[in-house]
C-alpha positions as CSV (number, residue, x, y, z in Angstrom):
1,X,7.0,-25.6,-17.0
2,X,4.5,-24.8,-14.7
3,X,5.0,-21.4,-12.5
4,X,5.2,-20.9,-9.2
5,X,2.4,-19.5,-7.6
6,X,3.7,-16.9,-5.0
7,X,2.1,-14.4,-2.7
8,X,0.3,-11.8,-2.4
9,X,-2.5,-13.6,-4.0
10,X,-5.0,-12.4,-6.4
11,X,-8.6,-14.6,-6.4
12,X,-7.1,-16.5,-9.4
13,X,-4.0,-17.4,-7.5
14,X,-5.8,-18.2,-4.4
15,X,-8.0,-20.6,-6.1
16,X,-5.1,-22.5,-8.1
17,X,-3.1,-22.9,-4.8
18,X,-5.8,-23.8,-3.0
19,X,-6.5,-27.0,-6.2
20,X,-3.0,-27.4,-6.2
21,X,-3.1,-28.7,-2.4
22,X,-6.0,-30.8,-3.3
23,X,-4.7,-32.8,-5.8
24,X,-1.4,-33.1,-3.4
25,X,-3.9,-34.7,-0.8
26,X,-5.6,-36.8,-2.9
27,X,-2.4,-38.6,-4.0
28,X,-2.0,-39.6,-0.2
29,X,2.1,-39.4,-1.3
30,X,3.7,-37.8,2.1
31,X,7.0,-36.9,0.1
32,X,4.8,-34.8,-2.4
33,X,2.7,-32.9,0.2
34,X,5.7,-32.7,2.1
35,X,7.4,-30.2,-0.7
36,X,4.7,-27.8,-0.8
37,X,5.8,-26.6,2.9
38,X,9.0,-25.1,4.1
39,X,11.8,-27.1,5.7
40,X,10.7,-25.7,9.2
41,X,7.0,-25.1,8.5
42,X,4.6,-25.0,11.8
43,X,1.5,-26.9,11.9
44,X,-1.7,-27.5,13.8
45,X,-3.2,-30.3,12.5
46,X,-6.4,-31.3,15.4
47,X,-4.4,-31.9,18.4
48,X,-0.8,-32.1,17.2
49,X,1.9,-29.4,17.0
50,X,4.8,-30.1,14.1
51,X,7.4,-28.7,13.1
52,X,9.1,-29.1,9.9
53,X,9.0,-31.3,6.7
54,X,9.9,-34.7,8.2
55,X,7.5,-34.2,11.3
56,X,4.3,-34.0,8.6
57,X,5.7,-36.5,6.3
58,X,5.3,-38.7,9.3
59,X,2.2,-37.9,10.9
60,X,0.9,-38.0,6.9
61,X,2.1,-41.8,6.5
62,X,0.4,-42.4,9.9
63,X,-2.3,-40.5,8.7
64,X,-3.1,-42.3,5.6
65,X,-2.6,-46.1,6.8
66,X,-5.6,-45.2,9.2
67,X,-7.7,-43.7,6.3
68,X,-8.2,-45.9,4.1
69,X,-9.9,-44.4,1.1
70,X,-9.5,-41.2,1.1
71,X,-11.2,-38.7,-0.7
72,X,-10.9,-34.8,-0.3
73,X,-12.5,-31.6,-1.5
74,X,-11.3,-27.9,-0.8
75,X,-12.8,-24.6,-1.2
76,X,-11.4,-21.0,-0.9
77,X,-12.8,-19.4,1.9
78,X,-10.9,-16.2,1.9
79,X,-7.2,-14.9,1.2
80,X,-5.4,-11.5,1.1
81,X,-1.2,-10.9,0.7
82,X,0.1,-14.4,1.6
83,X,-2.8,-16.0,3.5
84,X,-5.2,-18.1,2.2
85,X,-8.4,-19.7,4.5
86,X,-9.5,-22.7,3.1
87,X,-12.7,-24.8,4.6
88,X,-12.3,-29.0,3.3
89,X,-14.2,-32.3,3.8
90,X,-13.1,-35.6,3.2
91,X,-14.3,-39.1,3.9
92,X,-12.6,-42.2,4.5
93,X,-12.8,-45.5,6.2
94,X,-11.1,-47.0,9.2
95,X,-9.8,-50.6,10.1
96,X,-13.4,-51.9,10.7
97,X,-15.1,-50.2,7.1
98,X,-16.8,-47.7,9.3
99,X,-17.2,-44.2,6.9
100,X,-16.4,-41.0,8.3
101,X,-17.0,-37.6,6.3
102,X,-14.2,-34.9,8.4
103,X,-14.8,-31.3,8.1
104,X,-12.6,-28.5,8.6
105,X,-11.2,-25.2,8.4
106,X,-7.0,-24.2,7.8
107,X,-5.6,-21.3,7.9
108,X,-2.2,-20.6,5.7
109,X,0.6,-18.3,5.8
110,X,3.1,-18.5,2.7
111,X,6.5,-17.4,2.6
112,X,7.4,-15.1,-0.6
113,X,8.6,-18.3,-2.4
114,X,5.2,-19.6,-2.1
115,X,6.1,-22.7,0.2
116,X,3.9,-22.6,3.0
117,X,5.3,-22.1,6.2
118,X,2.2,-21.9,8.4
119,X,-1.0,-24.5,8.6
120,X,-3.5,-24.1,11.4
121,X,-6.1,-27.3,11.0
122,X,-9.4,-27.4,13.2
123,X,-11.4,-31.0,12.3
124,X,-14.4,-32.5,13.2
125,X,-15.2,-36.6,12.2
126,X,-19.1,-37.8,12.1
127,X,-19.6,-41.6,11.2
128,X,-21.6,-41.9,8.0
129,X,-22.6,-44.9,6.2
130,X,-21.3,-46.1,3.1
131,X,-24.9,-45.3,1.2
132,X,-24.4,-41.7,2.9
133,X,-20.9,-40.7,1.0
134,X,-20.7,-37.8,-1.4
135,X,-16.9,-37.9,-2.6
């Protein structure tokens, strides 16, 4: 059984909770990103405010029927006790098979059972073409 990672975080810790929520991401599955946050976690996510595990699982369903294909890469930025900052791309394509590459920053705040209970997301979108994709 794998253990729960829990703060305050070392740079090891950091890093595997930071992969952890990338692979969560990438399997675009609402209900398992939904589990790594507490019941009443707070969010940021671009322009909307949430609160709580059903209010991501929906924006996240929502989310993912709009990007189709998605593809996402984190790195640690910085962490100390029980934050972690964490910059991210990921591409995707809408309706119409336009490419967009999203960058952003989040900021996370951890309660001592290691279930997030704070994500602040600022993103940015630029069009790119399907020859221009990295991920």
């Amino acid at each position: 059984m794998t253990q729960k990672i829990v703060p305050p975080f070392t740079e090891e810790t950091a890093r595997a909770k930071v992969q952890a929520a990338e692979d969560a991401w990438n399997s675009r599955d609402p209900e398992r990103v939904a589990l790594a946050y507490t019941t009443d976690s707070e969010w940021r996510n671009r322009d909307s405010f949430l609160t709580g595990r059903e209010e991501i699982k929906a924006l996240l369903a929502a989310k993912w029927q709009k990007e189709r294909d998605y593809k996402l890469q984190k790195q640690l930025w910085a962490f100390a006790g029980n934050r972690i900052a964490v910059r991210f791309e990921y591409e995707w394509r809408d309706q119409d098979d336009q490419w967009w590459r999203s960058y952003g920053n989040e900021n996370w705040e951890f309660a001592p059972d290691g279930l997030m209970q704070k994500r602040f997301a600022s993103i940015n979108d630029v069009p790119i073409s399907a020859t221009e994709r990295r991920l």
